[in-house]
N, C-alpha and C positions, 0 to 999 in steps of 0.2 A: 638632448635627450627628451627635453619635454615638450619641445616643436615637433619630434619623431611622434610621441603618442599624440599628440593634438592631434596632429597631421591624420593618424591611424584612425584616430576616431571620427573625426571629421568625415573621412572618405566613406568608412560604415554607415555614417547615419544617411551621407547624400545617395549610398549605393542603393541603402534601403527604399528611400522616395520612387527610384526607376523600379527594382527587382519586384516590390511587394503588390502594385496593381499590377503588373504583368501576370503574379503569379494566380491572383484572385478575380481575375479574368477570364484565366484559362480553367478553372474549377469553378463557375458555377453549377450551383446542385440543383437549381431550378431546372424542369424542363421546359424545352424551349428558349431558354437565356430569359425569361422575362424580368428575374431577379428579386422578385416579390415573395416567393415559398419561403415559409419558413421550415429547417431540418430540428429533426429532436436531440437535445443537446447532451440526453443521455445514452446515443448509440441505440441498441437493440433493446433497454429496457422501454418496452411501452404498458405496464400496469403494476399499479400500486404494490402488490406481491412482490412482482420481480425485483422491484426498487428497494421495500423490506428484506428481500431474501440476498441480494448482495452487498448492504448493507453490513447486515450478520455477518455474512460469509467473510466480510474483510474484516471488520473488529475479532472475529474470531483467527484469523490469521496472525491479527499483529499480537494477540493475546498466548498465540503459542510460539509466536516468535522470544514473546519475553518470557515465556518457559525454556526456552531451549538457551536465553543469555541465566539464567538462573541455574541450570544445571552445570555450564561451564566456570559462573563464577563460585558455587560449590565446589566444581571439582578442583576449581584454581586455591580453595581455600583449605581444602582439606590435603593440597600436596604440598601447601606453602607453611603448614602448620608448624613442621620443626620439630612434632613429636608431643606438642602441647594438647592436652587432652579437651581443652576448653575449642582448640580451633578446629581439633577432628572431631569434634561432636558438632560444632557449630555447620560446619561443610554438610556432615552426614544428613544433618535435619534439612540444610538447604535443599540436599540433593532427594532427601525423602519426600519433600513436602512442593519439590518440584514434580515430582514424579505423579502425585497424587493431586497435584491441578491441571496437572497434563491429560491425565484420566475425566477430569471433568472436564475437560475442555472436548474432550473427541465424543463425550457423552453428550452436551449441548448442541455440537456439530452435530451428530448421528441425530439427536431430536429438532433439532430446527428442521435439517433437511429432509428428515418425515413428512413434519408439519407443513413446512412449502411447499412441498411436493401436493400433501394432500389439500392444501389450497389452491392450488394452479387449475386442480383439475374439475 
């Protein structure tokens, strides 16, 4: 069994040595093949804005993602409760207090994306 994975991995790493110049050969981004250009490493962001503005754009994402695990672990608490007043009020507030950073959250969005907006132009 462990000559099988030797063997497996072995064969990957030498497959890799032939596959990987063939493949960075065929995708030079230079024109011309010269090989020398350097490409921008962040895609279509070329100004300090744009780089600030999705920035934002993605912490503001993961920030409402853990809004949305907030309101399920609410809802999960206030149905697991049993009828116990302490864990349906405990859920309730979860589920309130998700609700109302959710709200802040599309408000920061709505104003960031003003703001960059009105600095791009």
């Amino acid at each position: 069994m462990k000559k099988n994975i030797f063997g497996f991995i072995l064969s990957l790493i030498l497959m890799s040595f032939v596959a990987i110049p063939q493949v960075i050969a065929q995708t030079d981004p230079c024109p011309g093949g010269s090989g020398t250009c350097l490409t921008n490493p962040l895609g279509s962001i070329d100004t300090p804005q744009a780089l600030i503005g999705k920035i934002i754009n993605t912490v503001l994402g993961v920030v409402g993602s853990i809004a949305l695990l907030m309101f399920v672990y609410g809802g999960i608490t206030w149905m697991t409760s049993s009828g116990s007043a302490d864990k349906v009020k405990k859920g309730r507030d979860t589920i309130v207090w998700s609700a109302i950073g959710l709200a802040i959250i599309f408000s920061a969005y709505g104003l960031v994306r003003v703001l960059i907006e009105g600095i791009k132009k």
